[in-house]
C-alpha positions in Angstrom: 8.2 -3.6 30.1 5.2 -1.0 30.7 2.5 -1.3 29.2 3.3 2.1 27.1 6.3 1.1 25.8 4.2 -1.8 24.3 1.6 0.3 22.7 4.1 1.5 20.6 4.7 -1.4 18.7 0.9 -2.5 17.6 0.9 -3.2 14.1 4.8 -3.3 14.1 7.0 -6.0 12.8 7.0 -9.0 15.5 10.0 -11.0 15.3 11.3 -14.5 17.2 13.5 -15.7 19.4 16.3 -15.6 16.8 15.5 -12.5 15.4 13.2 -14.0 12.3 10.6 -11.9 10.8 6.9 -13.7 12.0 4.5 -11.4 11.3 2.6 -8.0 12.8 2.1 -7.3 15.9 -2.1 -7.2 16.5 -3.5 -7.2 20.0 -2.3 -6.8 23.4 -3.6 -8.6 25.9 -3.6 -7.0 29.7 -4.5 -8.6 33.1 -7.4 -7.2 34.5 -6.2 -6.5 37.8 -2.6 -5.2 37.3 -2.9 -3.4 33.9 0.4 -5.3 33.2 0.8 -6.7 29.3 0.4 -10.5 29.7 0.1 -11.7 26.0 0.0 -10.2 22.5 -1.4 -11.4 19.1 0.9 -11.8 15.8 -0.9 -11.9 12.9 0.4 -13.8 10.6 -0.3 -15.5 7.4 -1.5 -13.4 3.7 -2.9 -10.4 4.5 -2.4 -11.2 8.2 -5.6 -13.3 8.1 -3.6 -15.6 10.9 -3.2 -14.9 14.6 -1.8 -16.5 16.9 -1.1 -15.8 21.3 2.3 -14.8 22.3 3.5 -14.5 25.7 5.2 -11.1 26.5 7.7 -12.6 29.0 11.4 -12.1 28.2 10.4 -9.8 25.1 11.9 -6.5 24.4 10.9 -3.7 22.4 13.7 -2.2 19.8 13.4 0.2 16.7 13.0 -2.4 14.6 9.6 -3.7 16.4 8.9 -6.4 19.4 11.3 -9.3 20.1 9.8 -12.2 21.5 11.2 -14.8 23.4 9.4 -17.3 21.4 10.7 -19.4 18.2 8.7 -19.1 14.6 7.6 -22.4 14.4 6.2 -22.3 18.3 4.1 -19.2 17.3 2.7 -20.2 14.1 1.8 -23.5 15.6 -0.1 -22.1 18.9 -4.0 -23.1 19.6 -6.1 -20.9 17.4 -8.5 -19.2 20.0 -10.8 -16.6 19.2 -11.2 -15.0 22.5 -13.9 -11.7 21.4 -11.3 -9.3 23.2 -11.1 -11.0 26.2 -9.1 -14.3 27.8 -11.1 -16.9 29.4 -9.5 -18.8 32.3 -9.9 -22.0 29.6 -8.0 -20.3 27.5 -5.4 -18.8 29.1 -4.7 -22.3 30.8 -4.3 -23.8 27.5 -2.0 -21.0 26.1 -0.1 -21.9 29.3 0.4 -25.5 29.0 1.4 -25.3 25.4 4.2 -22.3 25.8 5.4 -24.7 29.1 4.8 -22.1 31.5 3.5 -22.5 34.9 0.5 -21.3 36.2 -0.1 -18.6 38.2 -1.0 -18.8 41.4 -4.3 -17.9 42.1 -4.7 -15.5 44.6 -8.0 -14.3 47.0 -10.6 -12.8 44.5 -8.5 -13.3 41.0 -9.1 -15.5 38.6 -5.9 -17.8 36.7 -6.4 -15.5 34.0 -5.7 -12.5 36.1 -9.3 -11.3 36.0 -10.9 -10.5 39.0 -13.2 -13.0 40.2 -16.6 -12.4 40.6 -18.1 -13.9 43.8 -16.6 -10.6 45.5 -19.8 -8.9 44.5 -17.7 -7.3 41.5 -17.7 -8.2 37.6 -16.0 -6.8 34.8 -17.3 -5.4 31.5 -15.7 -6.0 28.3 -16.1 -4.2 25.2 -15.0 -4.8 21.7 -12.9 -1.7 19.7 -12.2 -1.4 16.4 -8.5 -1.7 14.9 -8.2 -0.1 11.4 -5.6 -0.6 9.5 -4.9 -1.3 6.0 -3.2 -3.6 3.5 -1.7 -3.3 -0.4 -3.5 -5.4 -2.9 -2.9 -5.3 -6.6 -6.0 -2.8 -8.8 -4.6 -2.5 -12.0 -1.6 -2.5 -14.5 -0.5 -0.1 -16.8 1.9 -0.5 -19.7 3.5 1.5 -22.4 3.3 0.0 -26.1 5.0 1.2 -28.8 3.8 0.7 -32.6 4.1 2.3 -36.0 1.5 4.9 -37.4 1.7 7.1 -40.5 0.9 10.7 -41.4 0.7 13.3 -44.2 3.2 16.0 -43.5 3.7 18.7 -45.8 7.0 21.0 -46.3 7.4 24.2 -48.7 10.5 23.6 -51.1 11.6 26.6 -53.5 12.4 25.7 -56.9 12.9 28.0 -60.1 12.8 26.7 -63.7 14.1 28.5 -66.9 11.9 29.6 -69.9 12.6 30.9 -73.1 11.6 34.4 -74.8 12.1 35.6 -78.2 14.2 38.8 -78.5 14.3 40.2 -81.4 16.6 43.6 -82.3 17.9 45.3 -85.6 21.3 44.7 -87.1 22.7 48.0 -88.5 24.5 47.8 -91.6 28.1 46.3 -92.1 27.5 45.4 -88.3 28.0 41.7 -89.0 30.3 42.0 -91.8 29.4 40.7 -95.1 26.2 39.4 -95.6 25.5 36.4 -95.3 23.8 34.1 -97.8 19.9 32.9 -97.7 19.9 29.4 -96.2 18.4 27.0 -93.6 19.8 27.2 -90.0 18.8 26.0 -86.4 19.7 26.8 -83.1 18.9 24.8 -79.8 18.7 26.2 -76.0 18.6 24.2 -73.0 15.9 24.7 -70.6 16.3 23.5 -66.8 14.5 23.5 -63.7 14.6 22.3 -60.1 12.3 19.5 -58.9 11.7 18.7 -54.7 13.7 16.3 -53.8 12.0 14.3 -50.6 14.7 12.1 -47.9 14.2 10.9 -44.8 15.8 10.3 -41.4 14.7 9.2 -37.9 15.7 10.7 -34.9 14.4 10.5 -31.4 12.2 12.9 -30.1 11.0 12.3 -26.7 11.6 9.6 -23.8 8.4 8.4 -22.6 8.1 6.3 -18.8 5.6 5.3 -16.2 5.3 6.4 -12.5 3.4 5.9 -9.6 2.3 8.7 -7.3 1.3 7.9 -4.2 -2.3 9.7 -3.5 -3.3 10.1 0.1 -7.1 9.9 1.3 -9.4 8.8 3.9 -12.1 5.9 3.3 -15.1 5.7 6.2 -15.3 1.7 7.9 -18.3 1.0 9.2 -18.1 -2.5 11.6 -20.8 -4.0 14.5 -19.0 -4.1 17.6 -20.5 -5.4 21.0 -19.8 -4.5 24.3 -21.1 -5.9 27.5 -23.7 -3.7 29.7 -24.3 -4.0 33.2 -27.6 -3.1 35.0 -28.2 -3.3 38.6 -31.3 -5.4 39.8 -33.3 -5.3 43.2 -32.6 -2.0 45.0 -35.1 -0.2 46.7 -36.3 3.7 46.2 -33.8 5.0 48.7 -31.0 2.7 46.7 -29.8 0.9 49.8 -30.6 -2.9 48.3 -33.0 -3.3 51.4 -36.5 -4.2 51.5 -38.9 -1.7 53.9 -40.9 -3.8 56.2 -44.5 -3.9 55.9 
């Protein structure tokens, strides 16, 4: 497994031995000397608040994310060690002897942990580097609500309506036949008209829904990091490290 292949896979699903989902991948974990992926963190727990040391031996990388070679309960269960970036030999010999691996063996001028050691007249610095990444948490609910409101609404009905007029014309002689005799008489007309006439029905107008859009931005994350400095101490003008004679 290079150590490019693993790249790939930080912040990736990391699953067990049996193919169980345990978490995220987080941070790898590289000897000093060979550049060669050693251990990797899975974070676990809500929010991935949890992490715990992995060996890489006998995992694979797939589509899906890193395999390990590990079971669930072993990871979850691993010593809790805050290591600021960087394996101590303590460390690493514990993560060792839990996991039932054997040490390495220690070879001229490395360390157990694979870090070179530093009575060769060498040291190593360490720095620590920021890894953004995000997580979904809950900001608000919407919801629809439906109720019952009322409102004047006004419509134009024609009507018509009958009225009466007098009309009044001559009646030539012998027109109506005899003539008739003086008397009382009375004579009646119906008068009609058309009044609105207001019903009601209820029909659907609209359909009305919630959706989410998903709205992409950037946020700025400001964090304190340290990193290790190293300054050289007792050379001479000329740079050699040796002292002129007086």
């Amino acid at each position: 497994m290079t150590m490019q292949g693993i790249e790939q896979v930080v912040g990736e699903t990391a699953y067990d031995a049996t193919g169980d989902k345990v978490g995220s991948v987080g941070t790898l974990y590289a000897s000093d000397t060979s550049g060669r992926p050693e251990w990797v963190t899975v974070n676990t727990g809500m929010f991935g608040t949890k992490h715990s040391f992995v060996p890489l031996d006998g995992a694979h990388v797939e589509k899906d994310g890193l395999h390990l070679a590990t079971s669930k309960s072993k990871i979850k269960d691993a010593p809790r060690i805050d290591s600021n970036g960087h394996l101590s030999a303590q460390e690493a010999s514990e993560l060792y002897r839990y996991y039932g691996m054997q040490l390495p063996q220690t070879s001229a001028g490395t360390a157990p942990d694979g870090r070179m050691a530093e009575h060769d007249g060498s040291m190593v610095r360490h720095e620590e580097r920021l890894r953004a990444g995000t997580e979904t948490v809950e900001t608000g609910r919407v919801s629809l609500h439906k109720h019952v409101v009322t409102e004047e609404q006004q419509v134009t009905v024609p009507v018509s309506h009958e009225e009466v007029h007098v009309v009044r014309e001559p009646v030539a002689d012998g027109e109506l036949g005899r003539a008739g005799e003086l008397g009382d008489d009375d004579r009646e007309v119906v008068l009609h008209e058309e009044r609105p006439v207001v019903g009601k029905e209820t029909v659907a107008v609209e359909r009305v829904g919630l959706e989410t859009e998903t709205v992409r931005g950037e946020e700025n994350v400001t964090e304190t990091i340290r990193k290790e400095q190293v300054e050289v101490e007792g050379l001479d003008d000329d740079g050699t490290g040796r002292h002129k004679r007086s």
